[in-house]
ROVEXZA-82151 format. One record per residue: z, x, y of N, C-alpha, C, O, CB in turn. Coordinates in steps of 0.02 Angstrom, whole numbers, padded with zeros to 5 digits. Glycine has a CB too. Layout:
<kemars>
KEMAR,Z,X,Y,Z,X,Y,Z,X,Y,Z,X,Y,Z,X,Y $
...
</kemars>
This chain:
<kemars>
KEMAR,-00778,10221,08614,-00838,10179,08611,-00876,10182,08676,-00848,10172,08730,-00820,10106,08594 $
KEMAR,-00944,10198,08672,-00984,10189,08721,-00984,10115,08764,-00995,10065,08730,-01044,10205,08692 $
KEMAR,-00974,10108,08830,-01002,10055,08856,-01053,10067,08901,-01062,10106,08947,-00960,10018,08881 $
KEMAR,-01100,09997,08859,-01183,10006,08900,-01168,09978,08959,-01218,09987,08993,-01258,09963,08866 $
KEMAR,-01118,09941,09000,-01125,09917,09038,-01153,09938,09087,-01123,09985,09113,-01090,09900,09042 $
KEMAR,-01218,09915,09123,-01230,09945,09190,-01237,09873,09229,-01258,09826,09195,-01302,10001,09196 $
KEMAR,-01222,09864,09295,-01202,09821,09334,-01278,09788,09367,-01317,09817,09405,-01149,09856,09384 $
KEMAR,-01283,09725,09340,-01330,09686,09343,-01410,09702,09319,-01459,09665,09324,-01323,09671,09402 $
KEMAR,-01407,09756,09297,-01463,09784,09253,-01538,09718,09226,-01598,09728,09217,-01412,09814,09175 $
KEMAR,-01496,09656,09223,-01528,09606,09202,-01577,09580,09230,-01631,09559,09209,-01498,09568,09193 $
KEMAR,-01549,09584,09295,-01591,09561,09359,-01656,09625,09395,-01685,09613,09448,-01522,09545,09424 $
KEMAR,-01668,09678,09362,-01695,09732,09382,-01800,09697,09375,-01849,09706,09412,-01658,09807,09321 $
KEMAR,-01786,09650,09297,-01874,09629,09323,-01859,09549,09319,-01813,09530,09283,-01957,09661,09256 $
KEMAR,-01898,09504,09354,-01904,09428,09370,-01937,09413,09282,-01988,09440,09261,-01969,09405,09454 $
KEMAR,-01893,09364,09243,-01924,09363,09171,-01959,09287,09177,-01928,09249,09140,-01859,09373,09100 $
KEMAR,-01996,09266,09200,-02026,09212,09205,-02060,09206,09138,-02090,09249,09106,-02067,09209,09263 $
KEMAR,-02046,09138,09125,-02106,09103,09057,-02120,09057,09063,-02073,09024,09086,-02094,09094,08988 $
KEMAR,-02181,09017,09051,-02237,08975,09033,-02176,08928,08993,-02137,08944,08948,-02311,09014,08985 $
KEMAR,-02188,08859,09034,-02171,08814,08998,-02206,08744,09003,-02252,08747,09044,-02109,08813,09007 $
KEMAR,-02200,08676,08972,-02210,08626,08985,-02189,08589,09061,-02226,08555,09096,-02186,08606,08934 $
KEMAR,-02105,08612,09077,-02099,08575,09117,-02119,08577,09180,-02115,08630,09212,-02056,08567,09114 $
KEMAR,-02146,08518,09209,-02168,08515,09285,-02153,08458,09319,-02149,08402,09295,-02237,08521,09294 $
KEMAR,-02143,08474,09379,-02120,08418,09430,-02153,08410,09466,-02207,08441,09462,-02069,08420,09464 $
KEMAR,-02141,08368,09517,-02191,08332,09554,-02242,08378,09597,-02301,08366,09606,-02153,08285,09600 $
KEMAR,-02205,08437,09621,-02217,08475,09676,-02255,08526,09645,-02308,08539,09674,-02157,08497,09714 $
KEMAR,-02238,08568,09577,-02252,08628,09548,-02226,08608,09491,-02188,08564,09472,-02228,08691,09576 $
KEMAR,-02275,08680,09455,-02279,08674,09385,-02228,08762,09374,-02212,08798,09421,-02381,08666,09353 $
KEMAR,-02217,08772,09314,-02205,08828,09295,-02246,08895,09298,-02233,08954,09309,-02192,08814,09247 $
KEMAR,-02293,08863,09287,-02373,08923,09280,-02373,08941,09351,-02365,08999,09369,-02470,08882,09254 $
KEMAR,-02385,08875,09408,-02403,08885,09468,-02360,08964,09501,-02381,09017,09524,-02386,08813,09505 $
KEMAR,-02294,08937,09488,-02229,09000,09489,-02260,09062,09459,-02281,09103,09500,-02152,08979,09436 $
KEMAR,-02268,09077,09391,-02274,09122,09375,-02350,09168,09395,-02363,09226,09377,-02257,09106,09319 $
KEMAR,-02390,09126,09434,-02444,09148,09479,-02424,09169,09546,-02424,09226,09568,-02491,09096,09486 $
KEMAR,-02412,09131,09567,-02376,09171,09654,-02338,09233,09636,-02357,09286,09660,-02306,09114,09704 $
KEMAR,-02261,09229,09577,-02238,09295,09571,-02277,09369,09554,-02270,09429,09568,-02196,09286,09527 $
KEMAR,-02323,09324,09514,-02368,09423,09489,-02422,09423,09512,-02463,09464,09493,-02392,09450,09401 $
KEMAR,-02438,09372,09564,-02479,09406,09605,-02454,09465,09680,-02482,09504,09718,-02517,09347,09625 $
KEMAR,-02380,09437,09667,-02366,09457,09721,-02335,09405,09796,-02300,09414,09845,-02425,09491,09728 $
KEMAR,-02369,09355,09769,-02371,09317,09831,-02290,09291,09819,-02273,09245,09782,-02441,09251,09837 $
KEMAR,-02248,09330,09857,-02159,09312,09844,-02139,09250,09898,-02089,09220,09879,-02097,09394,09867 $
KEMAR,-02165,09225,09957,-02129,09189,10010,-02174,09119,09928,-02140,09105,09879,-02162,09201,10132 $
KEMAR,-02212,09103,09933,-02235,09046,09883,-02202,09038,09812,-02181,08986,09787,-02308,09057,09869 $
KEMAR,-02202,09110,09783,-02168,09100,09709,-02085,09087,09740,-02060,09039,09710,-02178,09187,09647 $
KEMAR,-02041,09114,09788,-01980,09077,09819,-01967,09008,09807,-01930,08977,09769,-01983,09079,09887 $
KEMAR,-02024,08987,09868,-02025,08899,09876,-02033,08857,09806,-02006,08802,09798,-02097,08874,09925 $
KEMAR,-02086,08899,09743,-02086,08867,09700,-02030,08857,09642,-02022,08812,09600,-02131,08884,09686 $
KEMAR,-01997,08911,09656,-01932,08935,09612,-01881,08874,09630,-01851,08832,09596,-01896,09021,09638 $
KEMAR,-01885,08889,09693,-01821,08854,09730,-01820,08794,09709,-01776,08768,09676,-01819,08850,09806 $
KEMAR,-01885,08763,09734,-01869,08672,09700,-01875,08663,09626,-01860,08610,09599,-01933,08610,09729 $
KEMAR,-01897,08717,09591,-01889,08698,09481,-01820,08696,09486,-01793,08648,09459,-01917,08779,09399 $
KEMAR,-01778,08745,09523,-01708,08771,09515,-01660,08718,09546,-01604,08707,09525,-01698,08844,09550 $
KEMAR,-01694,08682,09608,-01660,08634,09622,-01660,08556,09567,-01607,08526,09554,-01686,08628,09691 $
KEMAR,-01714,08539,09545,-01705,08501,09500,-01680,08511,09432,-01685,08466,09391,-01749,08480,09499 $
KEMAR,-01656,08562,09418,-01607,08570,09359,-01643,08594,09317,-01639,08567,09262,-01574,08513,09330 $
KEMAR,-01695,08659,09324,-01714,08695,09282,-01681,08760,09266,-01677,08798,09314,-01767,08700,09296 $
KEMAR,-01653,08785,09199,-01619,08826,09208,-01647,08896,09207,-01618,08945,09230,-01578,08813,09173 $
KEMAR,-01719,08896,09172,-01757,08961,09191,-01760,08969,09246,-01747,09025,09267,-01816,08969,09173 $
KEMAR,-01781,08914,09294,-01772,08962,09356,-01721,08972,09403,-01714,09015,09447,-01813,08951,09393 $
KEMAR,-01684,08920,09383,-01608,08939,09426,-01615,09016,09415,-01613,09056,09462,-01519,08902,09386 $
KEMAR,-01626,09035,09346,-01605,09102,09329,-01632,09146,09373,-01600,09190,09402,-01622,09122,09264 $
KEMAR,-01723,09129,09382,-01765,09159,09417,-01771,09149,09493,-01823,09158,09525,-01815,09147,09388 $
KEMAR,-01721,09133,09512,-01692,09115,09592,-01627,09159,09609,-01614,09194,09658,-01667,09026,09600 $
KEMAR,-01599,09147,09564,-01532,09208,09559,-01557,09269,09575,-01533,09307,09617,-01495,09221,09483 $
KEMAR,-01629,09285,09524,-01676,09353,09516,-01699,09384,09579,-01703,09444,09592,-01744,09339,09475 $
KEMAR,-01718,09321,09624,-01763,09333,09678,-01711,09361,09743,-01721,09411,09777,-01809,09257,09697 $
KEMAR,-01643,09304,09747,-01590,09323,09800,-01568,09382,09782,-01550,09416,09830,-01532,09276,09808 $
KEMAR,-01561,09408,09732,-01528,09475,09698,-01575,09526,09725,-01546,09564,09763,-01524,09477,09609 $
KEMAR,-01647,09541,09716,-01696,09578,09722,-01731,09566,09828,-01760,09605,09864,-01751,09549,09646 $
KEMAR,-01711,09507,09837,-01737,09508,09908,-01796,09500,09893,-01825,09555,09892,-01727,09566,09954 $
KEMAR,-01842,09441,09875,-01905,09458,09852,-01903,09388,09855,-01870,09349,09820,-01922,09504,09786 $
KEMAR,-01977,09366,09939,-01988,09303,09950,-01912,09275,10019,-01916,09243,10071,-01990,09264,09860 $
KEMAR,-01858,09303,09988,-01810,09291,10040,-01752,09329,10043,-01723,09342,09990,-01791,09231,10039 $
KEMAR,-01721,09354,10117,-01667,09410,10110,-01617,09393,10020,-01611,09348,09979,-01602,09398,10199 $
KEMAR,-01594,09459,10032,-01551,09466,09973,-01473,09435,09994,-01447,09447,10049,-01549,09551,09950 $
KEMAR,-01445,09398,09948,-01396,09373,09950,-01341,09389,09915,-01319,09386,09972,-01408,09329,09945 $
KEMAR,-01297,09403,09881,-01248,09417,09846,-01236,09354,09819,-01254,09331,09766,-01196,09449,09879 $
KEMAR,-01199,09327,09868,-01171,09255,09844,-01226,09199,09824,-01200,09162,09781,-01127,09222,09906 $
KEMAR,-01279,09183,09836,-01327,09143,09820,-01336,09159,09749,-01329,09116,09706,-01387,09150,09861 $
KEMAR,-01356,09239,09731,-01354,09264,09689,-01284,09237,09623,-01301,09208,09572,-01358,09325,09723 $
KEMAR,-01249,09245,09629,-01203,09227,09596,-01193,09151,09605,-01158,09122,09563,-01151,09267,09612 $
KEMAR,-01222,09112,09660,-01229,09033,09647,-01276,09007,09596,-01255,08963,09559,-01250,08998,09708 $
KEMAR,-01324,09025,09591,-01374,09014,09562,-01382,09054,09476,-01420,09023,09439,-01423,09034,09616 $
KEMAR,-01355,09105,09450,-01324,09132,09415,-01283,09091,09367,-01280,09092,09305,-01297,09170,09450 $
KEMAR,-01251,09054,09413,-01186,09013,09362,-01238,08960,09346,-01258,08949,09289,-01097,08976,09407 $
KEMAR,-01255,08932,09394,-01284,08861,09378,-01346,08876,09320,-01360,08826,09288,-01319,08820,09456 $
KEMAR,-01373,08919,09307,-01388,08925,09239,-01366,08943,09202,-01390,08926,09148,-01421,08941,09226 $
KEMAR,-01305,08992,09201,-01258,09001,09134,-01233,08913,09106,-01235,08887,09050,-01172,09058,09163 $
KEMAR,-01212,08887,09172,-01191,08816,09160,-01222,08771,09124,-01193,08727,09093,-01187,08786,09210 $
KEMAR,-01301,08784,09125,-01355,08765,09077,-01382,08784,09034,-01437,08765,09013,-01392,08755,09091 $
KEMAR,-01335,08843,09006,-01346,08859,08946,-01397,08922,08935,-01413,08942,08879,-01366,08802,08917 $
KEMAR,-01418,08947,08993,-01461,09007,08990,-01421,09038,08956,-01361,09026,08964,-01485,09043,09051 $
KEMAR,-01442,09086,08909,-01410,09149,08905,-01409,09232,08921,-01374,09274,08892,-01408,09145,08862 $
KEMAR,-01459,09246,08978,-01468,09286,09019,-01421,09276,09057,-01385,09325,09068,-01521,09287,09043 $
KEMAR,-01404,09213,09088,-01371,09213,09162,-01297,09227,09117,-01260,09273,09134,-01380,09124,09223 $
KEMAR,-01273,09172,09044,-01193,09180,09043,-01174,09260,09035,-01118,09285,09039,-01157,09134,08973 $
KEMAR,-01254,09303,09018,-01236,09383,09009,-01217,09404,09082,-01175,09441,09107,-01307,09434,08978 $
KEMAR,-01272,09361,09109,-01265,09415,09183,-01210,09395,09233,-01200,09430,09282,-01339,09413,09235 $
KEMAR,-01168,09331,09219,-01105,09316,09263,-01049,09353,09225,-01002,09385,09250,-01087,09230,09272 $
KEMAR,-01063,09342,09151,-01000,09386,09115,-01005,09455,09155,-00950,09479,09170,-01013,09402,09018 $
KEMAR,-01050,09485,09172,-01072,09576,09190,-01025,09582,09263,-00990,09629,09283,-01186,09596,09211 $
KEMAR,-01043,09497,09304,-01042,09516,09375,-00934,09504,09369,-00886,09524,09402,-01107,09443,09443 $
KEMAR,-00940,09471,09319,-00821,09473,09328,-00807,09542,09279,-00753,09571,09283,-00754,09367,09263 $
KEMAR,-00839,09556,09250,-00836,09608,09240,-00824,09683,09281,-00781,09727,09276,-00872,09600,09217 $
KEMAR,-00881,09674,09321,-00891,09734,09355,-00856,09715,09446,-00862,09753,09493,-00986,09754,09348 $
KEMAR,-00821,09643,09448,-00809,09616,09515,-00861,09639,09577,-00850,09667,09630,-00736,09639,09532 $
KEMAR,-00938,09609,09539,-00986,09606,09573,-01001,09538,09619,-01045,09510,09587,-01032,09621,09528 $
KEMAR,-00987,09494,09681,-00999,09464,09698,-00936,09408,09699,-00930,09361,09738,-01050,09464,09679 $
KEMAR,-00894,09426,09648,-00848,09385,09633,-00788,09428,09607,-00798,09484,09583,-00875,09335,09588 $
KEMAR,-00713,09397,09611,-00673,09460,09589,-00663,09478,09525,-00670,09437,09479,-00613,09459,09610 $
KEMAR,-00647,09535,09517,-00643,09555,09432,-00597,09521,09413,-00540,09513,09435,-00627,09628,09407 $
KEMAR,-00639,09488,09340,-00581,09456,09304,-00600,09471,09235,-00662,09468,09234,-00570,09376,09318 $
KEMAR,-00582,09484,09187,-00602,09505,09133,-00592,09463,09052,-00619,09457,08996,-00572,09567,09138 $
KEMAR,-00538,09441,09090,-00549,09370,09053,-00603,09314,09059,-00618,09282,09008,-00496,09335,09067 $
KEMAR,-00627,09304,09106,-00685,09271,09121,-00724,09281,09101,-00757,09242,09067,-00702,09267,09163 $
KEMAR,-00750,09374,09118,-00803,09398,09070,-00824,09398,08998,-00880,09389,08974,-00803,09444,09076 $
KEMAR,-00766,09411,08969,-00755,09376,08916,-00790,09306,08846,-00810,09303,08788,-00714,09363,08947 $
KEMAR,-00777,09258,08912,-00788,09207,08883,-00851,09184,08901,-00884,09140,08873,-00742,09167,08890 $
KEMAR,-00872,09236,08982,-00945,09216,08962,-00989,09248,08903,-01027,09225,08861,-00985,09227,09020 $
KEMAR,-00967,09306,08919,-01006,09347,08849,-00996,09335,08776,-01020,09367,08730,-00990,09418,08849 $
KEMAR,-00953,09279,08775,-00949,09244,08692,-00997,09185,08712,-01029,09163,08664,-00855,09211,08657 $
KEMAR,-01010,09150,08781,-01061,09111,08750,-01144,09129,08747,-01185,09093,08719,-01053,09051,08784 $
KEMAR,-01158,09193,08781,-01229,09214,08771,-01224,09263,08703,-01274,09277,08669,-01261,09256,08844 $
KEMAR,-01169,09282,08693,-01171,09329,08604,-01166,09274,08557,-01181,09285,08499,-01093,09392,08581 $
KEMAR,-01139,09190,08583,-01147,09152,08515,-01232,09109,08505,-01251,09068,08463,-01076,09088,08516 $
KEMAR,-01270,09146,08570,-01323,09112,08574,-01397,09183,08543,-01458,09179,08535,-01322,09077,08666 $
KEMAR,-01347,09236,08535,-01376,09291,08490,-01415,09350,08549,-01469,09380,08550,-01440,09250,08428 $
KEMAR,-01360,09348,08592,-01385,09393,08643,-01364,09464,08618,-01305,09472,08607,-01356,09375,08716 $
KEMAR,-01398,09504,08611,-01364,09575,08604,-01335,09624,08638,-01301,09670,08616,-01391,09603,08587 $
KEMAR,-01355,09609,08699,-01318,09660,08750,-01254,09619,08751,-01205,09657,08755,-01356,09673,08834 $
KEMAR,-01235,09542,08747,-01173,09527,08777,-01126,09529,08707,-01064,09534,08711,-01174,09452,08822 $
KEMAR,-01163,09524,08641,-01130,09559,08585,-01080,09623,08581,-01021,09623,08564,-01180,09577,08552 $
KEMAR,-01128,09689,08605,-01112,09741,08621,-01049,09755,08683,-01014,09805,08686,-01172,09762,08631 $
KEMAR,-01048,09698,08728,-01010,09719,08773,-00952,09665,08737,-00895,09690,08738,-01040,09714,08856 $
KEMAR,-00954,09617,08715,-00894,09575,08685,-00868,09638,08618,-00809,09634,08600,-00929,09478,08646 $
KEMAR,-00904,09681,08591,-00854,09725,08533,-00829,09749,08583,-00771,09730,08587,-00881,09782,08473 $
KEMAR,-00848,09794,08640,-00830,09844,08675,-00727,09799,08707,-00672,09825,08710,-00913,09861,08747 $
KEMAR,-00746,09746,08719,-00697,09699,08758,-00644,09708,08687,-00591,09738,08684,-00733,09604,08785 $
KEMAR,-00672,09678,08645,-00623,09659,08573,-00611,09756,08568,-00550,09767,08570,-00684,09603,08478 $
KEMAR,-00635,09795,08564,-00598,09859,08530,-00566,09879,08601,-00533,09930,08609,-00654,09928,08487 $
KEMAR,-00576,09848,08635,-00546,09893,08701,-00456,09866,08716,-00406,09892,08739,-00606,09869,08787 $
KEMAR,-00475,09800,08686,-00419,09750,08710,-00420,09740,08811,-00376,09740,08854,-00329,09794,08675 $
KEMAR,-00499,09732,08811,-00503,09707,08893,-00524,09628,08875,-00570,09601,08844,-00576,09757,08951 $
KEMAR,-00457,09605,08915,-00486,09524,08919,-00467,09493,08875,-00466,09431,08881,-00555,09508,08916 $
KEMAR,-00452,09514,08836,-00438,09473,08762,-00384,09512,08712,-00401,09572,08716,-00517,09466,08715 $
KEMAR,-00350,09508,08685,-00335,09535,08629,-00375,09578,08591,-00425,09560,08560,-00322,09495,08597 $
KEMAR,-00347,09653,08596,-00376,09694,08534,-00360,09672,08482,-00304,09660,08458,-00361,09758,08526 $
KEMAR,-00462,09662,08445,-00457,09667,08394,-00509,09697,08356,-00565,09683,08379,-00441,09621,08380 $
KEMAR,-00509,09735,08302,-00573,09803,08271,-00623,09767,08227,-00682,09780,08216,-00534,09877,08210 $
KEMAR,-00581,09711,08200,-00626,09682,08150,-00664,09633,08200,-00721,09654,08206,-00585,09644,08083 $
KEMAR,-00656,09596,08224,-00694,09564,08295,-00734,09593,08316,-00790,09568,08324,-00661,09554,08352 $
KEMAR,-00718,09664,08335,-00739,09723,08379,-00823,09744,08331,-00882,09746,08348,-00663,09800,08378 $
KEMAR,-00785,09755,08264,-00851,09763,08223,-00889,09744,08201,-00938,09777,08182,-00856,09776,08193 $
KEMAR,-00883,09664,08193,-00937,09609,08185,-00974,09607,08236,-01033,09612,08221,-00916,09543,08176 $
KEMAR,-00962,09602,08305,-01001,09579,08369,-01053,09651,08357,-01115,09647,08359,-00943,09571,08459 $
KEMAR,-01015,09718,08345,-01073,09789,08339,-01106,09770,08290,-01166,09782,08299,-01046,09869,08322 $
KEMAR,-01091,09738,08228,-01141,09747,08168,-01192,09702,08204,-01244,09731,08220,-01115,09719,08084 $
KEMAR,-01189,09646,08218,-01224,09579,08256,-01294,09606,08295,-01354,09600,08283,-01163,09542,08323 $
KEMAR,-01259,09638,08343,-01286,09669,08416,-01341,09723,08372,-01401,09711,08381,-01208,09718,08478 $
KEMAR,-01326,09776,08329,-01377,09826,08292,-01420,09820,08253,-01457,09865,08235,-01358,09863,08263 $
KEMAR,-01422,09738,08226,-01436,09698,08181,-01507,09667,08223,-01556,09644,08194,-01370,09647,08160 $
KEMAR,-01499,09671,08300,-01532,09657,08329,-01585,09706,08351,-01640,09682,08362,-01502,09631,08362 $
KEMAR,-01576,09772,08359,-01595,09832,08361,-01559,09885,08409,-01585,09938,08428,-01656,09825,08372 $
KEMAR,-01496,09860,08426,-01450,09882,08473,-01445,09962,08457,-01439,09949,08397,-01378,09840,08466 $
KEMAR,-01444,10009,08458,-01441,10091,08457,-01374,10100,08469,-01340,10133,08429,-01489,10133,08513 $
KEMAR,-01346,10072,08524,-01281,10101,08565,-01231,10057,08519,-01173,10076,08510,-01277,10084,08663 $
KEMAR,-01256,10000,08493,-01199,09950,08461,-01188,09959,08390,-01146,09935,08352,-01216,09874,08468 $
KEMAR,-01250,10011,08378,-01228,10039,08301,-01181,10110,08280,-01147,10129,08232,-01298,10052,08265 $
KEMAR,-01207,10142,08361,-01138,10191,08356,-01094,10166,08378,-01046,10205,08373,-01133,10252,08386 $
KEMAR,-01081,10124,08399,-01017,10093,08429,-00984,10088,08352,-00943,10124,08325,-01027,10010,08479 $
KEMAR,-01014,10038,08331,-00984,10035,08258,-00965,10100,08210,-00908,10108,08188,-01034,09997,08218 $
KEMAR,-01011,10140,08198,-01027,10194,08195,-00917,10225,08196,-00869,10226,08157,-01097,10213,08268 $
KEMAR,-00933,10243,08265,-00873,10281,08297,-00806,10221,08271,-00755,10247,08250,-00887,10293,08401 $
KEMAR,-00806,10151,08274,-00757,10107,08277,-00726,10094,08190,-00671,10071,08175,-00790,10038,08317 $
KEMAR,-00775,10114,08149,-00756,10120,08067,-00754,10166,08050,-00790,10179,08002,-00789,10098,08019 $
KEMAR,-00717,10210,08074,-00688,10290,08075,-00624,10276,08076,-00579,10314,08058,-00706,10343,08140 $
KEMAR,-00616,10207,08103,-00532,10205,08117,-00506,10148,08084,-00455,10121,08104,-00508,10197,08198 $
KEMAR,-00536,10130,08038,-00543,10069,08019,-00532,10075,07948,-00556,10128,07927,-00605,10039,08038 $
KEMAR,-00494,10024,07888,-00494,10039,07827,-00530,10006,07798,-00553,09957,07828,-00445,10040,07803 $
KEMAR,-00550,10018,07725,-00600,09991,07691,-00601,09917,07687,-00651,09884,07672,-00600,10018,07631 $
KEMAR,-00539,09892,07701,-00541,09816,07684,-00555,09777,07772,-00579,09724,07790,-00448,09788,07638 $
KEMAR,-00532,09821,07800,-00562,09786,07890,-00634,09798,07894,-00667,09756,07925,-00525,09834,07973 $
KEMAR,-00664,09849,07867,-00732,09851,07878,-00770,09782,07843,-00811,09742,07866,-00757,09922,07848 $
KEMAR,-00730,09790,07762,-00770,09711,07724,-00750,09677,07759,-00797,09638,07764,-00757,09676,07649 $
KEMAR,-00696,09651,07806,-00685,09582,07808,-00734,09558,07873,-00758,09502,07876,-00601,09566,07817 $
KEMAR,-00746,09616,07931,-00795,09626,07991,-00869,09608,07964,-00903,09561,07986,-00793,09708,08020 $
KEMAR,-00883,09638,07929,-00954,09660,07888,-00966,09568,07856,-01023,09544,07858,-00935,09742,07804 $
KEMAR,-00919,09537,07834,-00918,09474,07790,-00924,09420,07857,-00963,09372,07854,-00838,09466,07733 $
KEMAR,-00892,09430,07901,-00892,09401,07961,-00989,09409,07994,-01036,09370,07993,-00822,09447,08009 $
KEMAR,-00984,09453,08011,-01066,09461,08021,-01130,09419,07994,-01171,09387,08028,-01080,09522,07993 $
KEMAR,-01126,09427,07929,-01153,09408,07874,-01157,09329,07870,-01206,09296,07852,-01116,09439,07820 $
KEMAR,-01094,09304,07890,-01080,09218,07905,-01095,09204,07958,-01086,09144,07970,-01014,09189,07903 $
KEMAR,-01116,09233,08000,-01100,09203,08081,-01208,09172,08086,-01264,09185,08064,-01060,09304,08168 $
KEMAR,-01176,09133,08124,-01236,09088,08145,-01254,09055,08205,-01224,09003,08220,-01237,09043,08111 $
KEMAR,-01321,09087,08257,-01311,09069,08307,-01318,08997,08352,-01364,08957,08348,-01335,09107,08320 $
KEMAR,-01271,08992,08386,-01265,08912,08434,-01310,08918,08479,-01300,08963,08520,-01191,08892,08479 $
KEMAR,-01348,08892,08484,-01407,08877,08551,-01387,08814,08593,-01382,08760,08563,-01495,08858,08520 $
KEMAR,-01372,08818,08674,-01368,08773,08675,-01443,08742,08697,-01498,08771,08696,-01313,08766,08706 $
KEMAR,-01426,08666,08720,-01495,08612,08678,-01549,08652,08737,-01600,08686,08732,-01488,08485,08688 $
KEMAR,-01500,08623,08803,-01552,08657,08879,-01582,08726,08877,-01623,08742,08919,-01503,08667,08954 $
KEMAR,-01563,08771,08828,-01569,08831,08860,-01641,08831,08847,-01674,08789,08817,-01525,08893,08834 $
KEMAR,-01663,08902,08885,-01720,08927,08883,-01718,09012,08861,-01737,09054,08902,-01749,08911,08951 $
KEMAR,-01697,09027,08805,-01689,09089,08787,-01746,09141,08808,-01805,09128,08818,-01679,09086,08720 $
KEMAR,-01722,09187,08811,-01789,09254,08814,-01762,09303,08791,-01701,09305,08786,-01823,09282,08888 $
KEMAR,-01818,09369,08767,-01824,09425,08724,-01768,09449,08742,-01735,09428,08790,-01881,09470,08729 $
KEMAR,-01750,09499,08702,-01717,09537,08706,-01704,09585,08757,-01656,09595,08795,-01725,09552,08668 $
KEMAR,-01771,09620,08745,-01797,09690,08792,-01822,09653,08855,-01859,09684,08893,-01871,09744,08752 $
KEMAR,-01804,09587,08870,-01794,09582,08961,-01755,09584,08977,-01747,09565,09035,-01806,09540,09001 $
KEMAR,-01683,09617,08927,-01626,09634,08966,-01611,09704,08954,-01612,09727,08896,-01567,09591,08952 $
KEMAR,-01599,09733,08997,-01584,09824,08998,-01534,09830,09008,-01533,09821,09069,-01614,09873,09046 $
KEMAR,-01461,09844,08987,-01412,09854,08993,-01376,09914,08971,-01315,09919,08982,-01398,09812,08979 $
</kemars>
């Protein structure tokens, strides 16, 4: 099985969006004006305090900025502070992109069990890259228990989404598979229904490249 994994890939463009919420200091828009204009030391300062009051888009988009050095040196660890604290809130960019970083013992040590369980909560929130990398985990038996029928629901899921790599994954993984593991994977798929949590602030698909 192919793995798409490439190591923090997520963080490669700042995914800012337009929202309602605003605080005292700044608005969301204001942010997303300083960043594409360019102006990075201002879109920073504005990030920083949404992110400090418990916004989880931009925690995300603060993680983005320490990761990229953009507005303020690059950090590793800030990066991965700020990272969690929106997986913690339910982003599902960030639970992809902390699952990626114990994964790949980017910033933090490899643990793969960890990765794991983050990437079941951004694949139960209908993420497709962390779909694709949770079959890859389930057929690999990294982190978890091998398992094919697991392995092949999360690929059907993930291709279902328009995943390419997660349909040959499947593809290659029901080659080895008998007719009744494929129905019972395939029936699994078919039932599954995604959990959002309440905070999150989901985004597209194709702002994650993995």
């Amino acid at each position: 099985m192919t793995k798409i994994f490439r190591c923090f890939a997520l963080v490669s463009c700042l995914c800012l969006v337009s929202a309602s919420i605003s605080f005292a200091a700044y608005t969301q828009q204001q942010c997303d004006k300083f960043y594409f204009s360019a102006q990075y030391d201002e879109a920073f300062q504005c990030i920083e305090f949404m992110a400090t009051e418990g916004d989880p888009q931009s925690q995300f988009n603060l993680a983005v900025l320490y990761h990229l050095g953009q507005g303020v040196e690059k950090d590793t660890s800030k990066t991965i502070l700020w990272l969690t604290r929106a997986a913690e809130n339910g982003h599902p960019n960030a639970q992809f992109g902390v699952g990626a970083a114990y994964e790949a013992g980017f910033g933090v040590d490899k643990d793969l069990t960890t990765a794991v369980m983050w990437y079941i909560k951004a694949a139960n929130q209908g993420h497709a890259a962390a779909q694709t990398n949770l079959g890859v985990m389930y057929g690999n038996g990294e982190g978890v228990e091998r398992n094919s029928i697991e392995a092949l629901k999360w690929f059907r899921l993930a291709a279902s989404s328009g995943s390419d790599k997660a349909k040959r994954n499947a593809e290659v993984l029901a080659e080895h598979m008998s007719h009744e593991e494929i129905l019972e994977a395939d029936a699994m798929a078919a039932a599954w229904e995604p959990v959002f949590a309440d905070n999150a602030n989901s985004l597209p698909n194709s702002s994650v490249r993995k």
